[in-house]
Biotite code that builds the C-alpha atoms (Angstrom):
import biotite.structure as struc

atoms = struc.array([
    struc.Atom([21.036, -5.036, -8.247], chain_id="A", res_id=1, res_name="UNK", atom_name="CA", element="C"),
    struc.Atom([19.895, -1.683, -6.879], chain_id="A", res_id=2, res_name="UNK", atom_name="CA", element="C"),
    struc.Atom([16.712, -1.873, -4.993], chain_id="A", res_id=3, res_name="UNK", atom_name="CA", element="C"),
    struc.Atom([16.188, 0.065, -1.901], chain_id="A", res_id=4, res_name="UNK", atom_name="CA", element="C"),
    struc.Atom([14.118, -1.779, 0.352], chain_id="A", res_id=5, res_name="UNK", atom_name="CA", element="C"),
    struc.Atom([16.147, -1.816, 2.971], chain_id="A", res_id=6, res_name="UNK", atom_name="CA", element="C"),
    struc.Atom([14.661, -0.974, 5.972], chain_id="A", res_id=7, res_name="UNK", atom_name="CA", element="C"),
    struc.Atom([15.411, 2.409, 7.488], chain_id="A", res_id=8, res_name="UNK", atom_name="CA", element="C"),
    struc.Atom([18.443, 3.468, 8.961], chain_id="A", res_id=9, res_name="UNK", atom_name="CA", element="C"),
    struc.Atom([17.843, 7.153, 10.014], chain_id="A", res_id=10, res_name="UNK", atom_name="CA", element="C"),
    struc.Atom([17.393, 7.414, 13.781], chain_id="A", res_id=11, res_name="UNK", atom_name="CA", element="C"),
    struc.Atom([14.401, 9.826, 13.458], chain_id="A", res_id=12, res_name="UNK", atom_name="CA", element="C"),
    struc.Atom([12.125, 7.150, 11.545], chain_id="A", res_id=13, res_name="UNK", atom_name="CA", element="C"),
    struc.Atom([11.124, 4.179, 13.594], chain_id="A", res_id=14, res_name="UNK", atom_name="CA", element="C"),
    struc.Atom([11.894, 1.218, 11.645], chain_id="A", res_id=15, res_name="UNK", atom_name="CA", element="C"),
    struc.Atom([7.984, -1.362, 11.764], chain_id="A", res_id=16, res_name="UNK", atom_name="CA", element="C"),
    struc.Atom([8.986, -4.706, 13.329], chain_id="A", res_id=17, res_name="UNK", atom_name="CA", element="C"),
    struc.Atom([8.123, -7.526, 11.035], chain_id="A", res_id=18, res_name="UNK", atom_name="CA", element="C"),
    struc.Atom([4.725, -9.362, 11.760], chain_id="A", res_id=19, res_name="UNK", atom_name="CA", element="C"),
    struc.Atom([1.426, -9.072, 10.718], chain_id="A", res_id=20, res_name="UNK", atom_name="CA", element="C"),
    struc.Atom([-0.582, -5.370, 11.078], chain_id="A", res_id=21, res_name="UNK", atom_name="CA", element="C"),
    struc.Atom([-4.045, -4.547, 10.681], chain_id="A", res_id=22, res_name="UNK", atom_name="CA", element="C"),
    struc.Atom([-5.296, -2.184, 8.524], chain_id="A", res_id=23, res_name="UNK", atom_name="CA", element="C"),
    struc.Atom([-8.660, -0.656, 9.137], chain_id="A", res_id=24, res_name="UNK", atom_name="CA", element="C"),
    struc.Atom([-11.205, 2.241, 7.745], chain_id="A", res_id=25, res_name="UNK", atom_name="CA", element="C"),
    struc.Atom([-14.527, 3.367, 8.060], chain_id="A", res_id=26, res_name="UNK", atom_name="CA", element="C"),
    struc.Atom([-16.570, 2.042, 5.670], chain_id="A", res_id=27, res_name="UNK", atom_name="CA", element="C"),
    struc.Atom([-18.749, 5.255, 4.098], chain_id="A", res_id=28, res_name="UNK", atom_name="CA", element="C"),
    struc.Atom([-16.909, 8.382, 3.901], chain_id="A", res_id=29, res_name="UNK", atom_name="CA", element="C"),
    struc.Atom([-17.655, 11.136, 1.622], chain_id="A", res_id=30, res_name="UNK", atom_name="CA", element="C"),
    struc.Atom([-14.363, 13.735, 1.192], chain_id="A", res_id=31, res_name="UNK", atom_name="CA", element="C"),
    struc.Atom([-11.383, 11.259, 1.948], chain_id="A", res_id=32, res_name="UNK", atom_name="CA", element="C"),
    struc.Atom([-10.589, 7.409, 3.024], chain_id="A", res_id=33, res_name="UNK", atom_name="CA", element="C"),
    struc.Atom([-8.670, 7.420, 6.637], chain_id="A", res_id=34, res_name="UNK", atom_name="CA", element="C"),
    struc.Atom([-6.562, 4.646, 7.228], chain_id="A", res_id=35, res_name="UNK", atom_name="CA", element="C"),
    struc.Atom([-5.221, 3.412, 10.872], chain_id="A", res_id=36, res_name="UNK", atom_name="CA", element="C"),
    struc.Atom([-2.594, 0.604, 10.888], chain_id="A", res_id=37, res_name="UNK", atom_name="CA", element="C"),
    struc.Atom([-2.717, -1.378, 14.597], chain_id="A", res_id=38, res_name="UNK", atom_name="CA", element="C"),
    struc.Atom([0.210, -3.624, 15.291], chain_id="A", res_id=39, res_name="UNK", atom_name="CA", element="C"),
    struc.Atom([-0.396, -7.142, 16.852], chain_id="A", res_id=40, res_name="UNK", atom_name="CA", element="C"),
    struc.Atom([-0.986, -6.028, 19.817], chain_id="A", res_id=41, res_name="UNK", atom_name="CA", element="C"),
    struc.Atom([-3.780, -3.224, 18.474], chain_id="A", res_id=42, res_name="UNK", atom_name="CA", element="C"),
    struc.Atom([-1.631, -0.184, 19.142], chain_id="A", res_id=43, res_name="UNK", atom_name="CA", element="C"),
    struc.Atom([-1.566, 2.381, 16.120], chain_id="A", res_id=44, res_name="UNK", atom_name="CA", element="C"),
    struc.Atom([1.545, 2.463, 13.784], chain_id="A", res_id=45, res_name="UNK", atom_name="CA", element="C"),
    struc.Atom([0.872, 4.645, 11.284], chain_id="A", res_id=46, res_name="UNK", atom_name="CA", element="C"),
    struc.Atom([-2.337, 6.779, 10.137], chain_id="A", res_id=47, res_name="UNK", atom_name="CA", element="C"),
    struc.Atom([-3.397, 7.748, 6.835], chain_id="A", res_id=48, res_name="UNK", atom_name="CA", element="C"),
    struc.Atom([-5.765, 10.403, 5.335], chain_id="A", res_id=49, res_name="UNK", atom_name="CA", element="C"),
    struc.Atom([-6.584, 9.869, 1.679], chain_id="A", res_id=50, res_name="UNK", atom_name="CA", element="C"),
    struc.Atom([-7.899, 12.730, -0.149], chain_id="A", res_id=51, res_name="UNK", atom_name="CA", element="C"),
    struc.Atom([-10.379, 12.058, -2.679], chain_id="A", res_id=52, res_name="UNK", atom_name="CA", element="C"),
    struc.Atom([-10.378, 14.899, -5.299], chain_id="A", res_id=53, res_name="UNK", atom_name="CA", element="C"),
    struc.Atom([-7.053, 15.934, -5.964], chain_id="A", res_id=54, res_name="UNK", atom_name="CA", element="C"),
    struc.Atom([-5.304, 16.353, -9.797], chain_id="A", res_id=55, res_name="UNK", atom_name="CA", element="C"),
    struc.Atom([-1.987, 14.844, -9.016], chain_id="A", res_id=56, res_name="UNK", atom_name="CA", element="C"),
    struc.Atom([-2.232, 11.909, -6.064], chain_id="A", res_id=57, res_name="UNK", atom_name="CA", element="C"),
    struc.Atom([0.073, 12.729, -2.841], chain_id="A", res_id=58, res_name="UNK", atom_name="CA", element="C"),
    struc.Atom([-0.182, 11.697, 0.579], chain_id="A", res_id=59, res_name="UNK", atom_name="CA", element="C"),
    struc.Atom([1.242, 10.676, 3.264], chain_id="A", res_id=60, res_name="UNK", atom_name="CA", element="C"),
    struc.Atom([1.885, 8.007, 6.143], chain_id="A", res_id=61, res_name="UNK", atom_name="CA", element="C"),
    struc.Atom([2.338, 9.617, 9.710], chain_id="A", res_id=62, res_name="UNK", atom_name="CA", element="C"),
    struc.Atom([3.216, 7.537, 12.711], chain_id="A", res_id=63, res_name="UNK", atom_name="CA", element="C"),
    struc.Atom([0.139, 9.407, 14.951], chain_id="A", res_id=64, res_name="UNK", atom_name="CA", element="C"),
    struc.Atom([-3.439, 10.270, 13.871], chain_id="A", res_id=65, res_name="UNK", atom_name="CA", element="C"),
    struc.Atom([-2.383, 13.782, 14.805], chain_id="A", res_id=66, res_name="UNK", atom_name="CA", element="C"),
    struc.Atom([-0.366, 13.888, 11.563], chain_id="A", res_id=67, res_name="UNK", atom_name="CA", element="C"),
    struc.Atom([2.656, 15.680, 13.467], chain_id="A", res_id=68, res_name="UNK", atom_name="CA", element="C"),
    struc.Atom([4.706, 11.978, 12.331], chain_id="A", res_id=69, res_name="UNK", atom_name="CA", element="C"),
    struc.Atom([5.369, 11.969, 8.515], chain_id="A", res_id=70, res_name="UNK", atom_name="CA", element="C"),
    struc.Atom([7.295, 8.856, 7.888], chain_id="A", res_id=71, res_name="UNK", atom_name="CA", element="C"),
    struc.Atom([6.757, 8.122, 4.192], chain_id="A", res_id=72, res_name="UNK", atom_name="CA", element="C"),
    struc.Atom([5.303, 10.169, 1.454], chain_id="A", res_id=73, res_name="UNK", atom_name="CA", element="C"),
    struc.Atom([3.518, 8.330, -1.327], chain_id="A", res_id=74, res_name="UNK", atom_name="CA", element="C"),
    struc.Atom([3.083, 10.453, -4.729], chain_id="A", res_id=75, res_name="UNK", atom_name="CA", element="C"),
    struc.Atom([1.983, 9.820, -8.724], chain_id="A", res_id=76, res_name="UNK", atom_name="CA", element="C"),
    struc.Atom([4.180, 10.752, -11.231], chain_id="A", res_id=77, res_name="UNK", atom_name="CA", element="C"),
    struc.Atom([1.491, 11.639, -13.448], chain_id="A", res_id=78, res_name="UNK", atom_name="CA", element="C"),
    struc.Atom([-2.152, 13.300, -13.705], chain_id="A", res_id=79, res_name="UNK", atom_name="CA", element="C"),
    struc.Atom([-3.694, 11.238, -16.293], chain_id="A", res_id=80, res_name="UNK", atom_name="CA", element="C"),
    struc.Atom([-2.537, 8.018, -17.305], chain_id="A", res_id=81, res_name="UNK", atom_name="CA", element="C"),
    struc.Atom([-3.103, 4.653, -18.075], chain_id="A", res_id=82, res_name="UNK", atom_name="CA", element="C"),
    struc.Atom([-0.410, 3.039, -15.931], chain_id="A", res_id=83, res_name="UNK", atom_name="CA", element="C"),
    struc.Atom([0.102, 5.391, -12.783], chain_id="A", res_id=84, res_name="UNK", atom_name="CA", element="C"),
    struc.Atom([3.778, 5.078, -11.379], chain_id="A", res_id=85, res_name="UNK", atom_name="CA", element="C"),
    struc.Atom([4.035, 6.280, -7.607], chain_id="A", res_id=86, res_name="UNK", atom_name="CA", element="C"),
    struc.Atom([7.101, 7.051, -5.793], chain_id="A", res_id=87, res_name="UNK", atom_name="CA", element="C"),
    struc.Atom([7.156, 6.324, -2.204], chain_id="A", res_id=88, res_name="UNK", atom_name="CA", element="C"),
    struc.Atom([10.085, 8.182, -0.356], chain_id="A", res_id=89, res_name="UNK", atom_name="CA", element="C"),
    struc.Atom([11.446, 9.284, 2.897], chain_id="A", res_id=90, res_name="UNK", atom_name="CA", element="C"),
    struc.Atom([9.124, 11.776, 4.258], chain_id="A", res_id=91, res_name="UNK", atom_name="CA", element="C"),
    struc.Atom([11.976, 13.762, 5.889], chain_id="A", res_id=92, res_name="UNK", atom_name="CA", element="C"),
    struc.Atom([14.922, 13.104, 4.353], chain_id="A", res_id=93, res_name="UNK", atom_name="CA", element="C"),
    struc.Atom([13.158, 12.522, 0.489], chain_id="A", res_id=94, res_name="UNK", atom_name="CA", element="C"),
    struc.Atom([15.332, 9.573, 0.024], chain_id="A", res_id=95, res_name="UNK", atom_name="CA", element="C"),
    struc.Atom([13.526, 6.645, -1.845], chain_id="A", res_id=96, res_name="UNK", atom_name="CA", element="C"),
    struc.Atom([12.576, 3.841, -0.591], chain_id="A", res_id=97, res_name="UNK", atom_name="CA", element="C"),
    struc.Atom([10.546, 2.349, -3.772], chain_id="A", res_id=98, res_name="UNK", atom_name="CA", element="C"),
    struc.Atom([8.409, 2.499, -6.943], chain_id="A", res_id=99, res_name="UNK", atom_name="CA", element="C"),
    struc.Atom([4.955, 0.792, -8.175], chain_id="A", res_id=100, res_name="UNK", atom_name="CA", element="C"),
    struc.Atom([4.143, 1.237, -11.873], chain_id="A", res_id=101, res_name="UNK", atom_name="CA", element="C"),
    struc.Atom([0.157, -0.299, -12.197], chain_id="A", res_id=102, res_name="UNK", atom_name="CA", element="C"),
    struc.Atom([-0.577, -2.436, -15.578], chain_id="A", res_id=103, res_name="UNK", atom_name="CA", element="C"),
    struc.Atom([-3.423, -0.263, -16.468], chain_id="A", res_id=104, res_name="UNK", atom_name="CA", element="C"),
    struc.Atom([-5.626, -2.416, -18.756], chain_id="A", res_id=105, res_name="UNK", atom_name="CA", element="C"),
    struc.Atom([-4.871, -5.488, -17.311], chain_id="A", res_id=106, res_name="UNK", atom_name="CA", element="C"),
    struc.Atom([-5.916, -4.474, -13.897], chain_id="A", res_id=107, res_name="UNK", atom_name="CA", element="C"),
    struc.Atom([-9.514, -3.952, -15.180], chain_id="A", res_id=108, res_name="UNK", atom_name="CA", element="C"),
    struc.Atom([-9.589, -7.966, -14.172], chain_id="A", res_id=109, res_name="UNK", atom_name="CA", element="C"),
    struc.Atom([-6.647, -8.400, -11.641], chain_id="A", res_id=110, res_name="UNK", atom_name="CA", element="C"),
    struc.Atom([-4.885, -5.257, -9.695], chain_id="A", res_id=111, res_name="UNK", atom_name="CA", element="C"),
    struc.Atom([-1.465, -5.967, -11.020], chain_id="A", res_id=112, res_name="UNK", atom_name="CA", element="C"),
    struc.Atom([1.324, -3.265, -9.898], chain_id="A", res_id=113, res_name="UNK", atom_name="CA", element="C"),
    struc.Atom([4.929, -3.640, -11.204], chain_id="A", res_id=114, res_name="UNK", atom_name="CA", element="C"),
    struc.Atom([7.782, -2.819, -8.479], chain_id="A", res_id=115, res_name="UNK", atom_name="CA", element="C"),
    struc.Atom([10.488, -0.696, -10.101], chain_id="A", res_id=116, res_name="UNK", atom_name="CA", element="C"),
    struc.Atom([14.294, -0.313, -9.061], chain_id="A", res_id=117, res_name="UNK", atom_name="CA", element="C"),
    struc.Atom([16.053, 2.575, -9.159], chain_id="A", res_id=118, res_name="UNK", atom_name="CA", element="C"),
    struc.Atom([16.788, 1.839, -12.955], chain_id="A", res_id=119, res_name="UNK", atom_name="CA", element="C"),
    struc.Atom([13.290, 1.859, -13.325], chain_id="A", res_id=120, res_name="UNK", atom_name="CA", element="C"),
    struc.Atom([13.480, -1.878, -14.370], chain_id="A", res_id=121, res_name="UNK", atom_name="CA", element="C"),
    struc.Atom([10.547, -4.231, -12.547], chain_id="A", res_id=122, res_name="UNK", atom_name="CA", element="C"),
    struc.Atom([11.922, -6.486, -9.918], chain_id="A", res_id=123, res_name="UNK", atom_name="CA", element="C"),
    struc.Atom([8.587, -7.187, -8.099], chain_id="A", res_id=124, res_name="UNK", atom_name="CA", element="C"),
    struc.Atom([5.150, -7.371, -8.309], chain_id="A", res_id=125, res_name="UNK", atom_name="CA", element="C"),
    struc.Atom([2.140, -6.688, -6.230], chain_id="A", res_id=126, res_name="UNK", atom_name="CA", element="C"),
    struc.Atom([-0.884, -8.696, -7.513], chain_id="A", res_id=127, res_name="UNK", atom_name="CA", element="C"),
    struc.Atom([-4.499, -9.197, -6.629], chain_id="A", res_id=128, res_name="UNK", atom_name="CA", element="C"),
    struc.Atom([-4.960, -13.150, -6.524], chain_id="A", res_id=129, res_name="UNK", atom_name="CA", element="C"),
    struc.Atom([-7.997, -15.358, -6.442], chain_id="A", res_id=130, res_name="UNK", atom_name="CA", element="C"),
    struc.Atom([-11.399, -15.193, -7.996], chain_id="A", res_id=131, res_name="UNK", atom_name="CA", element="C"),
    struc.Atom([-10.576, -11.190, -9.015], chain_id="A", res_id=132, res_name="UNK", atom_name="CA", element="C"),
    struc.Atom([-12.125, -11.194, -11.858], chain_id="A", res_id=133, res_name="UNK", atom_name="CA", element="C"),
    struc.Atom([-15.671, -12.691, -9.853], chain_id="A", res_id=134, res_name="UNK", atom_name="CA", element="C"),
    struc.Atom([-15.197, -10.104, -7.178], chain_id="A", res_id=135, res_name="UNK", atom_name="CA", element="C"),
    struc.Atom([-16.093, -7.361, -10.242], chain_id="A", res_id=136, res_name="UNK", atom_name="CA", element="C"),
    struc.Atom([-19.378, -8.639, -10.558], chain_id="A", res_id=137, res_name="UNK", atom_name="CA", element="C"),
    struc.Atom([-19.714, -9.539, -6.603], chain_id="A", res_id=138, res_name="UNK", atom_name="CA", element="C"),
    struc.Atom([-17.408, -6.929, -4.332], chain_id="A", res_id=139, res_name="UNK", atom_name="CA", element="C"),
    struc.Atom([-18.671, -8.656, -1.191], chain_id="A", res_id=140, res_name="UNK", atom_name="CA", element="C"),
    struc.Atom([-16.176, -11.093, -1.757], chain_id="A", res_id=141, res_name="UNK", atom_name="CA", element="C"),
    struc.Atom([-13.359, -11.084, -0.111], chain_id="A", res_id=142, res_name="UNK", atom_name="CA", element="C"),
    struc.Atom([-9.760, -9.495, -1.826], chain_id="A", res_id=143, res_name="UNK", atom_name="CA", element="C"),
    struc.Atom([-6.514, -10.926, -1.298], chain_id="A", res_id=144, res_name="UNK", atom_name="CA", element="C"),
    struc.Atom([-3.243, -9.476, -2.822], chain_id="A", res_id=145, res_name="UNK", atom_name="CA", element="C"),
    struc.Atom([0.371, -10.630, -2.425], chain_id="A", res_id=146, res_name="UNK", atom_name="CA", element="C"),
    struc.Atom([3.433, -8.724, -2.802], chain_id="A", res_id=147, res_name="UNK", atom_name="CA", element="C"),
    struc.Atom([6.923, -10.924, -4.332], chain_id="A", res_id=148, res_name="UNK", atom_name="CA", element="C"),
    struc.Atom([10.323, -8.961, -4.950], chain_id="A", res_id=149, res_name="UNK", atom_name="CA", element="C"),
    struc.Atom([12.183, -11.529, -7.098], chain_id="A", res_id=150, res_name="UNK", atom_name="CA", element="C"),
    struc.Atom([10.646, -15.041, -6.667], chain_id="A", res_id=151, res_name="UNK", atom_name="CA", element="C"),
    struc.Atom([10.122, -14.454, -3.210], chain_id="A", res_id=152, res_name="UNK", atom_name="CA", element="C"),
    struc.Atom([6.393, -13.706, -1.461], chain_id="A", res_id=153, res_name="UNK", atom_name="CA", element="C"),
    struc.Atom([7.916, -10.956, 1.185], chain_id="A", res_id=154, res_name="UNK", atom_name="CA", element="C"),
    struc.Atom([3.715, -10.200, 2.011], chain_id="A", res_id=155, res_name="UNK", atom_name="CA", element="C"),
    struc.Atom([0.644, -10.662, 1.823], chain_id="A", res_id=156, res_name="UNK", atom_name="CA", element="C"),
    struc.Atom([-2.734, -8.595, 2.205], chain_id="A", res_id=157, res_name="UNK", atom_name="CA", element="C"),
    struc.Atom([-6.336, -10.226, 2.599], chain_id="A", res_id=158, res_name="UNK", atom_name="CA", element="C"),
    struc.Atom([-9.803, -8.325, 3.854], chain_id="A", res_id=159, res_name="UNK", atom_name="CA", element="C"),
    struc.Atom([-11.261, -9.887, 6.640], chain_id="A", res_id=160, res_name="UNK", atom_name="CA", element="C"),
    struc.Atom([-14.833, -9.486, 7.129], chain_id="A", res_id=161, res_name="UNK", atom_name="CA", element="C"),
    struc.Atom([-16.468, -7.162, 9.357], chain_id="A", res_id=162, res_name="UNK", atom_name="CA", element="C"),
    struc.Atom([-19.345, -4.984, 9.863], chain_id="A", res_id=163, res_name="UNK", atom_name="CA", element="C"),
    struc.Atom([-19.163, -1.175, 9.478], chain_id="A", res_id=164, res_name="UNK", atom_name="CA", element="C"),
    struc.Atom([-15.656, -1.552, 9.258], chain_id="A", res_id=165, res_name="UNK", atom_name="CA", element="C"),
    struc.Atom([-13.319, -2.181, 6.234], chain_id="A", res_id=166, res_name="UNK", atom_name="CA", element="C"),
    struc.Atom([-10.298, -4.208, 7.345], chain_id="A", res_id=167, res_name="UNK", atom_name="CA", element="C"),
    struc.Atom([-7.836, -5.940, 6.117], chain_id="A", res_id=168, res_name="UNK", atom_name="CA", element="C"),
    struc.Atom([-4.219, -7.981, 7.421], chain_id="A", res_id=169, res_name="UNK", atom_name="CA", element="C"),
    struc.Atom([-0.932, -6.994, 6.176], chain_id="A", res_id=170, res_name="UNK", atom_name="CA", element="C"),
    struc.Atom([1.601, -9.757, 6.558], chain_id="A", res_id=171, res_name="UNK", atom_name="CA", element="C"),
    struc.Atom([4.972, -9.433, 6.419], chain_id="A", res_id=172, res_name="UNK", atom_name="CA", element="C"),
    struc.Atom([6.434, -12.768, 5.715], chain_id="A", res_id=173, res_name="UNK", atom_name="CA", element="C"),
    struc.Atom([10.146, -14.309, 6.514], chain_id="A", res_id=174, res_name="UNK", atom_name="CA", element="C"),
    struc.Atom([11.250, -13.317, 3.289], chain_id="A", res_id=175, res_name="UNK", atom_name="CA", element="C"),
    struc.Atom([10.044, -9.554, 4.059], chain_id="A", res_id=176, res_name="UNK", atom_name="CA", element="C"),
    struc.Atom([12.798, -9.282, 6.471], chain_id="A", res_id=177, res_name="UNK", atom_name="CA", element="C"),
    struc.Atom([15.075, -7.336, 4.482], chain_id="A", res_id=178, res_name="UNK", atom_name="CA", element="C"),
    struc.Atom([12.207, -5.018, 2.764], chain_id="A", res_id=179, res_name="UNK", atom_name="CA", element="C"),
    struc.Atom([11.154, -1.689, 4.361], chain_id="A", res_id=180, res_name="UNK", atom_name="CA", element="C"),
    struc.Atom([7.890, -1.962, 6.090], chain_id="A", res_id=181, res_name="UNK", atom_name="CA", element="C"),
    struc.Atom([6.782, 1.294, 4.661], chain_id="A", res_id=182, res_name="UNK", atom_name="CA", element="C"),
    struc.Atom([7.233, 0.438, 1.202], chain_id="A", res_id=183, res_name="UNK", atom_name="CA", element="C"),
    struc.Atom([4.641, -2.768, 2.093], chain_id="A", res_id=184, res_name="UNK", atom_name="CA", element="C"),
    struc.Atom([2.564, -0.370, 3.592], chain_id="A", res_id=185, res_name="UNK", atom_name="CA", element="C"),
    struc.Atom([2.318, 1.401, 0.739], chain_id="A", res_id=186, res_name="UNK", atom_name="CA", element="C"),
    struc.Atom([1.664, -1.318, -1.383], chain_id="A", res_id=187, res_name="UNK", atom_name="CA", element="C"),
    struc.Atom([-1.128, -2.629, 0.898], chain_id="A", res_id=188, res_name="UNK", atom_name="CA", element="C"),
    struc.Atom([-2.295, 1.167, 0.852], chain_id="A", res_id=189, res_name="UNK", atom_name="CA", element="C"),
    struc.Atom([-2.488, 1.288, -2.729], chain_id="A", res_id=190, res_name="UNK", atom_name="CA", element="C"),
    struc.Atom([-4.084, -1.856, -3.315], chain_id="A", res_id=191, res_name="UNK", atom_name="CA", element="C"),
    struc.Atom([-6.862, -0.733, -0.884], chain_id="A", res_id=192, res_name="UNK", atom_name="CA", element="C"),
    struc.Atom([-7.440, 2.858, -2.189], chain_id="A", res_id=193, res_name="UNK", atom_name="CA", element="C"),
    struc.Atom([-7.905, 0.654, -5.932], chain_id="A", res_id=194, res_name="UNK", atom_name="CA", element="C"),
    struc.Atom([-10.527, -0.979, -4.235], chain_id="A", res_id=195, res_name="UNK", atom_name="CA", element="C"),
    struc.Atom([-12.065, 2.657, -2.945], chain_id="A", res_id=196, res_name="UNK", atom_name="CA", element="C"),
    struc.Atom([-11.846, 3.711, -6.438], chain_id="A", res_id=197, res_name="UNK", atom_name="CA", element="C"),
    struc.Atom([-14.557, 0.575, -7.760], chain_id="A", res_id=198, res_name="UNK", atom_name="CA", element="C"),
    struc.Atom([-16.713, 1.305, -5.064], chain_id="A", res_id=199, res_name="UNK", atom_name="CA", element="C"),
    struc.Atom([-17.103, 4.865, -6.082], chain_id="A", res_id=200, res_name="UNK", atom_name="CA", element="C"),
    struc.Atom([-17.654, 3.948, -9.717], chain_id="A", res_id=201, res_name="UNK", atom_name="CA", element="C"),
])
């Protein structure tokens, strides 16, 4: 079984303890969604800046909101499709960590994402759970997602309300031990920018 969500083991990338992260942005913003991930004890682990309008979807998680840190790099395979696949890799070495492949359609009523192994064969899944399909009619309910590799949950993502504020908690769970933290990132990431996406609309 080749799936590489190991954690990292290059010296220049700072491997994220397991735990639980918060993941917070600014509720209105007009030319991109920022992202700032605070560890348990509220220090910042990794910053994102989301641009909006772009034809092919790239970008990438630094480690510092001066975005001199690239750690992971996040990219679509595609410009127009039904069922987007992103790559996340290395962001300096290029290596890969994972894939997400989204089921299209059937995410019109649950965000469903497919993880992919390097033999592009799903091992995973990343899944809004709950009342989704309520949440379409009323999005001030809250969202909750859960990410499983196998049979196992390895996290879990849920909003938590708050004024002026989008946030939301990232938890990595026992089972997430053995999965890089950045690919969970980017799963919570991706989740959360599908969310950004129904607001616009």
């Amino acid at each position: 079984m080749d799936f590489a969500y190991a954690p990292p083991r290059s010296s220049h990338v700072r491997a994220f303890p397991n735990g639980v992260y918060t993941v917070r942005r600014p509720w209105i913003s007009f030319f991109n969604r920022t992202f700032r991930v605070l560890d348990a004890q509220g220090q910042l682990v990794a910053f994102v800046r989301h641009p909006l309008m772009r034809v092919r979807e790239q970008f990438q998680i630094f480690a510092d909101e001066a975005m001199q840190q690239p750690i992971a790099t996040i990219q679509s395979r595609q410009m127009i499709a039904i069922n987007f696949t992103y790559d996340v890799t290395d962001a300096q070495t290029g290596s890969w960590i994972g894939t997400l492949r989204s089921r299209g359609l059937k995410s019109m009523i649950r965000d469903t994402w497919d993880l992919i192994d390097s033999h592009e064969q799903p091992h995973g899944l990343l899944e809004e759970v709950g009342l989704s399909w309520l949440r379409r009619i009323f999005p001030i309910l809250l969202g909750h997602w859960r990410v499983l590799v196998g049979q196992s949950e390895v996290a879990t993502v849920d909003q938590i309300f708050r004024f002026f504020v989008k946030e939301y908690r990232l938890t990595v769970a026992a089972d997430g031990k053995n999965v890089d933290t950045r690919f969970l990132l980017a799963c919570a990431l991706l989740a959360l920018m599908r969310e950004n996406h129904r607001e616009q609309q």
